[in-house]
N, C-alpha and C positions, 0 to 999 in steps of 0.2 A: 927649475924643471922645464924640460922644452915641452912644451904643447903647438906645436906647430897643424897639428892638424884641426885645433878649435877655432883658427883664424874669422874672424866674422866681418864680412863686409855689409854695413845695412846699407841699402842703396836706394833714392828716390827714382824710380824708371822715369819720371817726366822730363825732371831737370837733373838728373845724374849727380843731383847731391851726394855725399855718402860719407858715414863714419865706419870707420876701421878699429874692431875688436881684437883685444889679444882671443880673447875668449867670448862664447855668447855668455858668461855669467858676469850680471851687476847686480852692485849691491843696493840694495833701496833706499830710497829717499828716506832720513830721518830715525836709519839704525844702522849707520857706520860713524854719524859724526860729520866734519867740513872735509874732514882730509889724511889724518896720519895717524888718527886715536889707535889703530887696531894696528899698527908699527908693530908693536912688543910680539903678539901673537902670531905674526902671518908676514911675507912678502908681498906685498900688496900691488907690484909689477905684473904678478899672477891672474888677477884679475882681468874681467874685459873692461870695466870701468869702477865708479862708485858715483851713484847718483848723491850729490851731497846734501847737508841738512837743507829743508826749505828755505830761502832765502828770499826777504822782501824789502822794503827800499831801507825803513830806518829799522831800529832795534824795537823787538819784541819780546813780551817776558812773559806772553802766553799764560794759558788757563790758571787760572788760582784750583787748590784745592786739590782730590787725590786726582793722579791723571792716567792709571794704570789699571786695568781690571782684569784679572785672568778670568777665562771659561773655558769649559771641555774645549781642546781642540783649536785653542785659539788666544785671542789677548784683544779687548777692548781698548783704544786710550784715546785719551782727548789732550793732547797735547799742546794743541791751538796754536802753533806754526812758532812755537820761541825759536826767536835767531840773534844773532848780531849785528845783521843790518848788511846791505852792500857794498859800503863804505869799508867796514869794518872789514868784512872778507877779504876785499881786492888787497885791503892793506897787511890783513896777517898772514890768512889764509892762501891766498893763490900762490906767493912767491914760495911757498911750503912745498902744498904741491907742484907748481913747478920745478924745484931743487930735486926734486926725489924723482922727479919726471912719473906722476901717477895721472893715469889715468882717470878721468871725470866728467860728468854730465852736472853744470850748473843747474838745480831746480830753482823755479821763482815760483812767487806768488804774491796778490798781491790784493787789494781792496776795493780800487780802481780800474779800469782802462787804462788810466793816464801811468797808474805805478808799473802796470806788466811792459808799458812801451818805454818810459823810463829805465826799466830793468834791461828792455832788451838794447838800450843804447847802450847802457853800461857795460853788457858782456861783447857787444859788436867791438866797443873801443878799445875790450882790452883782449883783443883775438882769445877769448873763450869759443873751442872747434864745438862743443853741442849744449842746446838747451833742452833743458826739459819743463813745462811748462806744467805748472799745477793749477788747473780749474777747477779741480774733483776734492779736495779736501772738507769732508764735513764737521769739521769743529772749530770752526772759524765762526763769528757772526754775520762778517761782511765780504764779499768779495769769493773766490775760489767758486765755490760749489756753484754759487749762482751766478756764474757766468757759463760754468760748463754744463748746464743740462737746456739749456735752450740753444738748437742750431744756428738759429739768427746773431744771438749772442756770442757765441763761442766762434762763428766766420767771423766777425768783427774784430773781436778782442786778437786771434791770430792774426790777419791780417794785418793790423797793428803792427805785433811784434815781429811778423814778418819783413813788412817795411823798413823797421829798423833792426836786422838782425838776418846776416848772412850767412851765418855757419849753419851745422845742421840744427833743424828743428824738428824739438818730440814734442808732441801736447799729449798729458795724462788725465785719461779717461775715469770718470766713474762709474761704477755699478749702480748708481742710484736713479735708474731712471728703465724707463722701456721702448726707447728709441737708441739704442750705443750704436745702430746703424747711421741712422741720418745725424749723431754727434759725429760720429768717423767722418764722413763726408764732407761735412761742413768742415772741420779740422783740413783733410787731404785738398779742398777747393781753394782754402785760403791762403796754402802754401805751404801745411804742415808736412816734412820729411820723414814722420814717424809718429805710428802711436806708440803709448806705454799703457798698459789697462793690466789689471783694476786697479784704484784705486780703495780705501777701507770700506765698507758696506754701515752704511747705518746702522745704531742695533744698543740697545738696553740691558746691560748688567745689573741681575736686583742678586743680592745675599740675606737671606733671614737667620737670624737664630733667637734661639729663646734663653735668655738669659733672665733667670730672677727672676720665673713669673712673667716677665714680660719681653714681647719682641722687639727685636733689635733691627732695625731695617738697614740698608746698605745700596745705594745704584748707584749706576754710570752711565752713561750716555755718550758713548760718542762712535770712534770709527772701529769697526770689526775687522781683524787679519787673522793669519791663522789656515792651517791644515783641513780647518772647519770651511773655508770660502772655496773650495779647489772645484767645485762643482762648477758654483757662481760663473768661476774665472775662466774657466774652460768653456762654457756658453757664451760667455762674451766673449769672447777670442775668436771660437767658430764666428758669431756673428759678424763680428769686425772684420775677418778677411774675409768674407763675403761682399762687403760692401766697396772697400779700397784695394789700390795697386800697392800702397807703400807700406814700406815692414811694420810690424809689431814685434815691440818688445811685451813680454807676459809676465805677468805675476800673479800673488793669490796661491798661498799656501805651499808652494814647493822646496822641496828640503830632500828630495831622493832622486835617483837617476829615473828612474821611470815616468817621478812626475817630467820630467823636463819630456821623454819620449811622448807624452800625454799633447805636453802643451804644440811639441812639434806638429803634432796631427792634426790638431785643432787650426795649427797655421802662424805659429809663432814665428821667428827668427833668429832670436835672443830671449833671455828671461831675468828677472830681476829677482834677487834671494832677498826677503825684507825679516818677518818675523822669527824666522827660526835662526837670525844670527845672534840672537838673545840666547837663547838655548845653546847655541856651538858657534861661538866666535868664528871658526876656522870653516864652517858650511859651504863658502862662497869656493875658497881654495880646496875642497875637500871634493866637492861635485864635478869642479872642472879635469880633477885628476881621473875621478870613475868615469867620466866623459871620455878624456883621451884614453884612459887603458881600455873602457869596451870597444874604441874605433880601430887602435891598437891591434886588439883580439880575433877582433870580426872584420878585418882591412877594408874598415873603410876609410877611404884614403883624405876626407874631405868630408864639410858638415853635410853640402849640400849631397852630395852621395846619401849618407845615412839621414837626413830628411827625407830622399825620396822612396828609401826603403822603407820607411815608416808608414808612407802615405801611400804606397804601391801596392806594398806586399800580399 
């Protein structure tokens, strides 16, 4: 299907970086899979990208125990970054992608300094065009999160991977903190070409019941997504383009066309679909289409057209 009018340019103003979208809809990190899982269901050309499973230097086989918790409105997991390792990917996964020519945003993460600089030599050598950079994950014990909620921290560690790493750069933000302005800056100072925010919100799944006289307890603990954060993500969004020149991509609950009209206002550019392709595999291809037929309807010719009817009107 042509969607010619979704066209999305993200562009860095300082140094005229820029990555080129079919579409502003990607799919999130860590519910599409590395690359071709969702073939059967969908054309996945369709897309403007697919940010792929987290990826950190060796193999990881992540959280023991359940990793899934539904609540109103949303879904708990702690997933704890399982992957394949970088090795593994360059060797199964990229030439896949490649063959099919799909569109992609490498995510890493990593434990160290040294692993996220590492990572970003790897995707430099093997002309991978964007990274997306995971600071923000809370269900990790080491590394990720606690690099992304300290300014000082998080300049350095990009910088880093900036040094080694030419293509575009996104660093992903978390909600867990009360400074996402001074984390934006420190990211845009050190050379990052892009935010992506939010990432999952900390948050406690308990279930009771009573069985036999006696209760049954049940929690979880780990990261929050879900229809339930859409508030969250939308104040951090506002905030972040308040603080930087260079785009945001958005996420945090959207699964309808209006959220996307939401996140535009707030100052988005692109938006990432994560939780609700568990619910509707086909969300990411399904949004982009209600995208082009209202620009279609209402001629506007162009995103940035109907951005700025958004924000004008």
């Amino acid at each position: 299907m042509e969607l010619k009018r979704l066209k999305t340019i993200l562009r860095n103003p300082k140094t005229n970086n820029s990555l080129t979208l079919k579409s502003p809809i990607i799919a999130a990190s860590g519910t599409y899979g590395y690359c071709d899982e969702y073939e059967n269901f969908i054309d996945l050309n369709c897309f403007g990208a697919i940010s792929t499973k987290g990826i950190t230097l060796e193999k990881r086989a992540g959280n023991a125990g359940e990793r899934l918790f539904e609540v109103k409105g949303g879904l708990i997991n702690r997933i704890g970054l399982e992957n394949i390792g970088i090795e593994s990917f360059l060797r199964e996964k990229l030439p896949i992608l490649k063959e099919k020519n799909i569109d992609f945003l490498l995510n890493i993460a990593g434990s160290t300094p040294d692993d996220y600089e590492k990572l970003a030599q790897k995707a430099n050598e093997n002309n991978i065009k964007a990274l997306e950079v995971n600071v923000s994950c809370p269900n990790v014990n080491k590394g990720c999160l606690e690099f992304g909620l300290n300014p000082d921290s998080l300049y350095e560690i990009t910088l880093k991977i900036r040094k080694n790493y030419k293509g575009f750069l996104i660093v992903k933000l978390s909600p867990n903190t009360s400074i996402i302005k001074s984390l934006a800056i420190a990211a845009q100072e050190a050379g990052a070409d892009c935010i992506s925010a939010i990432n999952t919100i900390r948050a406690l799944g308990v279930k009771i019941e009573y069985i036999n006289d006696k209760f049954v307890k049940k929690t979880t603990q780990g990261g929050l997504s879900g229809s339930c954060v859409k508030p969250v993500a939308l104040y951090m969004i506002k905030q972040i383009k308040e603080a930087v020149k260079i785009p945001i991509i958005a996420m945090g609950g959207i699964s309808t066309l209006n959220d996307l009209f939401e996140f535009f206002f707030c100052g988005a550019d692109a938006f990432q679909v994560g939780t609700s392709n568990f619910t509707n595999p086909t969300i990411c291809y399904d949004l982009a289409v209600k995208l082009n037929d209202f620009m279609v309807k209402n001629n506007f010719e162009d995103l940035e057209k109907l951005k700025g009817a958004i924000k004008n009107d």
